[in-house]
C-alpha positions as MATLAB code, in Angstrom:
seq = 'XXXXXXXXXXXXXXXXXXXXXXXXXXXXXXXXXXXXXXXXXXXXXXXXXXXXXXXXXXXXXXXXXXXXXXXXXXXXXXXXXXXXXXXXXXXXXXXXXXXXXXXXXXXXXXXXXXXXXXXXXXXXXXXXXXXXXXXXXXXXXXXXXXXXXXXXXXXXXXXXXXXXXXXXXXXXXXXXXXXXXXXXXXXXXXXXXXXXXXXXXXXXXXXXXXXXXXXXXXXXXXXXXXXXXXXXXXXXXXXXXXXXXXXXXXXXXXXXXXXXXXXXXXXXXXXXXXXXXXXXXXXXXXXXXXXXXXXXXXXXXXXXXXXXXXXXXXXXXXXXXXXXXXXXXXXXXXXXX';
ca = [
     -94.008   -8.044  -61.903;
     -94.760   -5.147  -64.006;
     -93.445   -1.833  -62.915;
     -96.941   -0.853  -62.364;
     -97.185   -3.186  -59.712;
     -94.333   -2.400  -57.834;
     -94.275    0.501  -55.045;
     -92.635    3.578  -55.665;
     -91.326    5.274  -52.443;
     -89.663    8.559  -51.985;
     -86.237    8.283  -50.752;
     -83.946   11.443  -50.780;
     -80.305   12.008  -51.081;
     -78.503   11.280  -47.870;
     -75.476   12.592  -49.399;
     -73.709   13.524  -52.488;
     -69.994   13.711  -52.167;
     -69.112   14.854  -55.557;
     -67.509   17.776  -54.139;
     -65.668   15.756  -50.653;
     -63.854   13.875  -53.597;
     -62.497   16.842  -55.374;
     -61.919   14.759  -58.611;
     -60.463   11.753  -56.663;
     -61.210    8.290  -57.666;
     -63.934    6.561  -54.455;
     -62.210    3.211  -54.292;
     -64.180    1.611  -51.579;
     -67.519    2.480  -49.094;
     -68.733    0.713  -46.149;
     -71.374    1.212  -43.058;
     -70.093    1.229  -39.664;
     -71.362   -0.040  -36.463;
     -73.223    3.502  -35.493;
     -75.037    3.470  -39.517;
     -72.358    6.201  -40.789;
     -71.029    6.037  -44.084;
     -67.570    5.757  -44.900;
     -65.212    6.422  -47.872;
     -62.471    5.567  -49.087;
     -60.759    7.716  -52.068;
     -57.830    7.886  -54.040;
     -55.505   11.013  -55.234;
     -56.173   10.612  -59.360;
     -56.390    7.024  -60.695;
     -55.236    4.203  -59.341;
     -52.202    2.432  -61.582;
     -51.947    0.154  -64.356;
     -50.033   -3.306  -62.706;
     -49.042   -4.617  -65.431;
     -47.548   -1.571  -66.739;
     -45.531   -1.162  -63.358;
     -44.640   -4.755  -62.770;
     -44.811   -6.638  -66.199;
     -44.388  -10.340  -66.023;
     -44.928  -11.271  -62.039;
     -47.937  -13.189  -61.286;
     -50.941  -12.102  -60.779;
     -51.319  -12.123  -56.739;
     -47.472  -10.348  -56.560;
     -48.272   -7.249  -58.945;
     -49.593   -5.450  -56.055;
     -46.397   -5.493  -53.988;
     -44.683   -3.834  -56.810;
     -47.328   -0.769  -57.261;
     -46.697    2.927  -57.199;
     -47.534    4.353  -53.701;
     -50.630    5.566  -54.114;
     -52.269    8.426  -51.472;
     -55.849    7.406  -50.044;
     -58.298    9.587  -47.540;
     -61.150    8.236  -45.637;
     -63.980   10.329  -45.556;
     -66.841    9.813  -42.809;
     -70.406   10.992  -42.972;
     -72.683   10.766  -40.193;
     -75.274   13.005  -41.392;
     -76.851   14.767  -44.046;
     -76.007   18.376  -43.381;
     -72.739   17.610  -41.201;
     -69.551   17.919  -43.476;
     -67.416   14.882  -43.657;
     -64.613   13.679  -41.252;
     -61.513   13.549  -43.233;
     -58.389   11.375  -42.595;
     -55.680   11.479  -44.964;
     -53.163    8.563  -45.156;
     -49.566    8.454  -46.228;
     -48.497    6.632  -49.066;
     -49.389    3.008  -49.785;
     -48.275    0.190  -52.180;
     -51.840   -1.810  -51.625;
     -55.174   -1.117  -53.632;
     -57.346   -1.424  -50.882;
     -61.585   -2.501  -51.502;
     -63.205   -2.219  -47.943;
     -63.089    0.590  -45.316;
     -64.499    0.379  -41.579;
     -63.576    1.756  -38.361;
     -62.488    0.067  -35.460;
     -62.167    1.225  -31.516;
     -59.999    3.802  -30.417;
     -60.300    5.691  -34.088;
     -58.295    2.974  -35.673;
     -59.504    2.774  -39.278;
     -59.030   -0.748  -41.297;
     -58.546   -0.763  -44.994;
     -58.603   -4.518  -46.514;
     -57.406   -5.392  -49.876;
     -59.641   -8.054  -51.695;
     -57.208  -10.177  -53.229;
     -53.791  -12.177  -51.309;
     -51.648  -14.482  -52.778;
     -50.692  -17.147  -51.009;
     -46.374  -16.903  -50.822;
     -45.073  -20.158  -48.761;
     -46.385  -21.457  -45.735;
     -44.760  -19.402  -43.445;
     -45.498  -15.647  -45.473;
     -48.732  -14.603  -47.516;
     -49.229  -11.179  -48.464;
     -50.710   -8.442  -45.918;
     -53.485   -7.837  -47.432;
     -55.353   -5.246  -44.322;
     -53.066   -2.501  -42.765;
     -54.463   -0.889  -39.342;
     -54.138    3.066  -38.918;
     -54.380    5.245  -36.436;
     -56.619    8.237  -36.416;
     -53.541   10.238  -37.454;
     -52.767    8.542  -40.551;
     -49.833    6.152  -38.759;
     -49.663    2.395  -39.624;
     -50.551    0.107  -35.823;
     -50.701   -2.930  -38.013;
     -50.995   -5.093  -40.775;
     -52.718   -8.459  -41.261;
     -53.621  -11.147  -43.251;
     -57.108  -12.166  -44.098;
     -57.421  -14.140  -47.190;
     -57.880  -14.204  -50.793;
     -61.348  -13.696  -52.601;
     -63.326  -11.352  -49.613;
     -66.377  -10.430  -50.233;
     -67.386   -7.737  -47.795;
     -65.888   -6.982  -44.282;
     -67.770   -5.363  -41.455;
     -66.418   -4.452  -38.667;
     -68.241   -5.018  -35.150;
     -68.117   -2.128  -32.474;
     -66.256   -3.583  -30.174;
     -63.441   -4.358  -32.507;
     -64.275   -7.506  -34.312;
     -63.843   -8.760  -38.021;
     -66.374  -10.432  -39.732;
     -65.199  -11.245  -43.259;
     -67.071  -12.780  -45.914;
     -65.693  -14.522  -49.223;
     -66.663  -15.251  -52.604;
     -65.951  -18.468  -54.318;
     -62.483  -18.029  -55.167;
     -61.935  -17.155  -51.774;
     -63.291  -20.343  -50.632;
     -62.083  -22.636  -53.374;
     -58.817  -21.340  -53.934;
     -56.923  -19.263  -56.328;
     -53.782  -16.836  -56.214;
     -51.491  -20.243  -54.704;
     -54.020  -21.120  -52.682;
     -56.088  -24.673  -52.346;
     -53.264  -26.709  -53.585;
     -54.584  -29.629  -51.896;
     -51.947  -29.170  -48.976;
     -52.774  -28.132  -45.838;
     -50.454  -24.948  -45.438;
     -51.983  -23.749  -48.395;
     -55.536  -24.732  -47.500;
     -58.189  -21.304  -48.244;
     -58.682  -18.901  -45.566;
     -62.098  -18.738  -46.370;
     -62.775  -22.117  -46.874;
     -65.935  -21.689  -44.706;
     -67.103  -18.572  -46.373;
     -67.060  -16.509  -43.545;
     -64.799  -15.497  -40.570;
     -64.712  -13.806  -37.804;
     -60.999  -12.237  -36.493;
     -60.340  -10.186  -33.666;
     -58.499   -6.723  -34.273;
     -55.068   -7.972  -34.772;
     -56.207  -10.137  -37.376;
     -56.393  -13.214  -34.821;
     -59.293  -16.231  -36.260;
     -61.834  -16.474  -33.558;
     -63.955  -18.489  -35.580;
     -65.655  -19.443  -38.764;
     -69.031  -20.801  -40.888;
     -70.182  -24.240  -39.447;
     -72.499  -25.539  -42.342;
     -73.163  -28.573  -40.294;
     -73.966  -26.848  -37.395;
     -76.238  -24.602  -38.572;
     -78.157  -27.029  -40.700;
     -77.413  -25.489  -44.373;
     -75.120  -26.107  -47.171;
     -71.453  -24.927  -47.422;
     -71.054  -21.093  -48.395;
     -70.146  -21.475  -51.565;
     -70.249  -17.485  -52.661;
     -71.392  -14.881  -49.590;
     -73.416  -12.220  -51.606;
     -74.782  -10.622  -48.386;
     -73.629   -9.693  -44.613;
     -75.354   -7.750  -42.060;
     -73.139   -7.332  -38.863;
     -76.747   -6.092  -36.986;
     -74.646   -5.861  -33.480;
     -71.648   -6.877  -31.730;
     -73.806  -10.325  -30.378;
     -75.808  -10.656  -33.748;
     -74.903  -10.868  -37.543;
     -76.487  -12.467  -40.736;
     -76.008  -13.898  -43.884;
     -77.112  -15.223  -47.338;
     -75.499  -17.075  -49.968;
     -75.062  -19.161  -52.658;
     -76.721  -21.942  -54.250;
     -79.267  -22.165  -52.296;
     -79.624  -18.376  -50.863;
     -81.138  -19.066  -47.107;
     -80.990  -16.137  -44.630;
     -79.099  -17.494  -41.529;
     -78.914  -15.278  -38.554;
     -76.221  -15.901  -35.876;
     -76.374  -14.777  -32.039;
     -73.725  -15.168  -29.492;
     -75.166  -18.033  -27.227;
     -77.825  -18.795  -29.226;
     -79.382  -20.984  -31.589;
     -78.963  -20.178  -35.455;
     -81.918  -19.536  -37.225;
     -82.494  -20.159  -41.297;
     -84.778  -19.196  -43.508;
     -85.777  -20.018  -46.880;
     -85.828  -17.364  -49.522;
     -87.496  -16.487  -52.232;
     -85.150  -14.061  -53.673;
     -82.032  -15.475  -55.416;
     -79.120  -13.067  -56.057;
     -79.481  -10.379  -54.058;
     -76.530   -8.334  -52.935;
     -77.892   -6.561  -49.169;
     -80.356   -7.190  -46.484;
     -81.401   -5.354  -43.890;
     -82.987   -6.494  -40.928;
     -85.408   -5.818  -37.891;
     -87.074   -7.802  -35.185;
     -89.856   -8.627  -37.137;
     -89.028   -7.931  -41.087;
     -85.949   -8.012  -43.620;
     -85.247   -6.430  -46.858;
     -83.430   -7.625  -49.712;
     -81.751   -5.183  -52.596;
     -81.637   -6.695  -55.377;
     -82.078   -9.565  -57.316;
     -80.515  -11.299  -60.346;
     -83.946  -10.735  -61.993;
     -84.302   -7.007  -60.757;
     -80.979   -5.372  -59.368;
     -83.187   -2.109  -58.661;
     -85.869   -3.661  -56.738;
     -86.149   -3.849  -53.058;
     -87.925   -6.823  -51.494;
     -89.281   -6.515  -48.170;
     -90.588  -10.063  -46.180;
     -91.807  -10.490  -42.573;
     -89.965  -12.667  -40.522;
     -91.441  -15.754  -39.021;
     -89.544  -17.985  -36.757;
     -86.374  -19.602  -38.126;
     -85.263  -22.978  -39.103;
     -86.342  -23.742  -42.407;
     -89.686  -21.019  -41.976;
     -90.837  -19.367  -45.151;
     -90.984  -15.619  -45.559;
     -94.354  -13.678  -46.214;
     -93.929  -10.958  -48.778;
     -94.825   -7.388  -47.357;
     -94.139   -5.085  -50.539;
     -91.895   -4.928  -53.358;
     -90.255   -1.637  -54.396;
     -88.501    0.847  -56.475;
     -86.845    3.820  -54.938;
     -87.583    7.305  -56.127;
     -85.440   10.453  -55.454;
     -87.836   13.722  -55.163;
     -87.158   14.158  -58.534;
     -88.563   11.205  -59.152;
     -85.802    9.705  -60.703;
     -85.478    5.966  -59.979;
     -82.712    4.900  -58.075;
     -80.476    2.293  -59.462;
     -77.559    1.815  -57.498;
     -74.108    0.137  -58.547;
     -73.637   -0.447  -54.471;
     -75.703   -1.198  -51.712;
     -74.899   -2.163  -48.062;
     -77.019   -3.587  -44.831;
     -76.247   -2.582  -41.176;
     -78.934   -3.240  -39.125;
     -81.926   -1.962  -40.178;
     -80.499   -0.014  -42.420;
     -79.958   -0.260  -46.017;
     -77.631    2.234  -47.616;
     -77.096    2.254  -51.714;
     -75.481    4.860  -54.262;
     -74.856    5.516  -58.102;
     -72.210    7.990  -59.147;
     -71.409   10.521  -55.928;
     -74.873   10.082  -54.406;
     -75.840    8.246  -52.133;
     -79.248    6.972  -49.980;
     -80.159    4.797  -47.354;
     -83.907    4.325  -45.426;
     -84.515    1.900  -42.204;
     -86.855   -0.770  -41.754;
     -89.109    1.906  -39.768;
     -89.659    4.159  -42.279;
     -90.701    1.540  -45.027;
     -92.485   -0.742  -42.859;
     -94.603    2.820  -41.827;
     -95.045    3.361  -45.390;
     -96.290    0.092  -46.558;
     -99.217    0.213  -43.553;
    -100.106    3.404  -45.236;
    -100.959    1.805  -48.691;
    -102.396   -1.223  -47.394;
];
């Protein structure tokens, strides 16, 4: 498709942070359950491991880091300044932020080596609005994305080395067997597995690499993934639902009652992809548009991150960020056709 052919839509700046990070380092963003957007930065750069700890293995350098000082930063809207929570010293590089009831806040590390079977590292620590440790926890090796659901829940998604094994894990034993073998689980707050990825069940092949999650609501979440990259939407106490795609690679969705959109592509990591939503189980998705994203300046958006909640899609490049609903482009597309 020629860029001729695609649809350029307006989409402004939700926010640019550039001066909420005061020269800090953003380590990690995520979407929570109500659509905000939320930060996670670090004071100057994070360290060097194997300058601090040369010679331990790879999965052990972090528990011989620096402290290092983080704040999460919340934004709920455009013109409203961000929420601001500053933490105390930590020995973890941390990848994900969400929020959890009761202003907790969860930061999750990406990596964890497996130790022995009775220890593993912590790789998610639990804080309380205040900036005091509740908790730690252990969640696996190789994650993906986490998403938190409102109500307290963790649904955590791997990629393949978090399913195959790496860091000491998938030995071949049993104690040493993946936490996300499945490709996705879902933990309660303390870090407790509720459940996890039934390819059987569902009727598609084993998650081999999770490239996108959308917790839509505490009772409904979805999915894609590799090789063969069907959409699979879960509801509590009801039947899956699959889809075949088109689109291979992409790294968000967003989705509606009646449409989902996919950012990105392996083809086209700056094109958005928007389908309409027939049925499930094995239906095929009609294509509804297929577009680039414009700030008013007209500048193309091309954004290094992008993450679905719901209906909404958020993405960013540098300090700025956007995001824009299902609403707003399915209103726009009935306006050109």
């Amino acid at each position: 498709m020629t860029e001729r052919e695609l649809t350029h839509l307006e989409v402004p700046c939700f926010v640019d942070f550039s001066e909420a990070l005061s020269g800090r380092e953003l380590m990690a963003q995520g979407v929570g359950p109500d659509f905000d957007l939320w930060l996670l930065a670090l004071e100057g750069e994070r360290d060097d491991r194997e300058k601090v700890a040369p010679g331990l293995p790879s999965f052990a350098k972090s528990l011989a880091d620096v402290p290092q000082t983080y704040e999460v930063l919340r934004f709920s809207s455009p013109d409203a300044p961000p929420e601001c929570v500053r933490l105390p010293p930590n020995r973890r590089n941390f990848h994900f932020v969400q929020p959890l009831p009761e202003g907790e806040l969860l930061l999750v590390g990406g990596r964890c080596g497996y130790l022995d079977k009775d220890a593993h590292e912590r790789n998610a620590v639990v804080y309380s609005r205040d900036g005091r440790v509740t908790r730690e926890l252990t969640l696996g090796d190789g994650i993906q994305d986490v998403q938190a659901t409102a109500d307290g829940r963790l649904w955590v998604s791997y990629f393949d080395e978090g399913v195959l094994g790496n860091r000491g894990w998938g030995r071949g034993d049993i104690d040493s067997e993946p936490i996300g073998r499945s490709g996705l689980v879902l933990f309660d707050a303390r870090g407790q597995r509720l459940s996890e990825y039934d390819a059987k069940a569902v009727g598609t092949d084993v998650i081999v690499d999770c490239y996108a999650l959308n917790v839509a609501s505490n009772d409904e979440m979805w999915l894609y993934f590799y090789t063969d990259f069907p959409l699979v939407r879960l509801r509590t106490g009801g039947r899956p639902a699959v889809w075949k795609t088109p689109v291979t690679g992409a790294s968000a969705l967003a989705v509606g009652a009646t449409h989902v959109l996919f950012g990105g592509s392996y083809s086209a990591r700056s094109t958005f992809e928007l389908f309409v939503l027939h049925g499930g189980r094995e239906e095929a998705l009609t294509p509804a548009g297929t577009f680039v994203f414009v700030d008013p300046d007209g500048t193309r958006w091309q954004p290094t991150w992008m993450c679905g909640r719901g209906p909404w899609l958020y993405g960013g490049e540098g300090t700025r960020a956007f995001r824009i609903d299902l609403d707003t482009l399915i209103a726009s597309t009935r306006v050109w056709h």
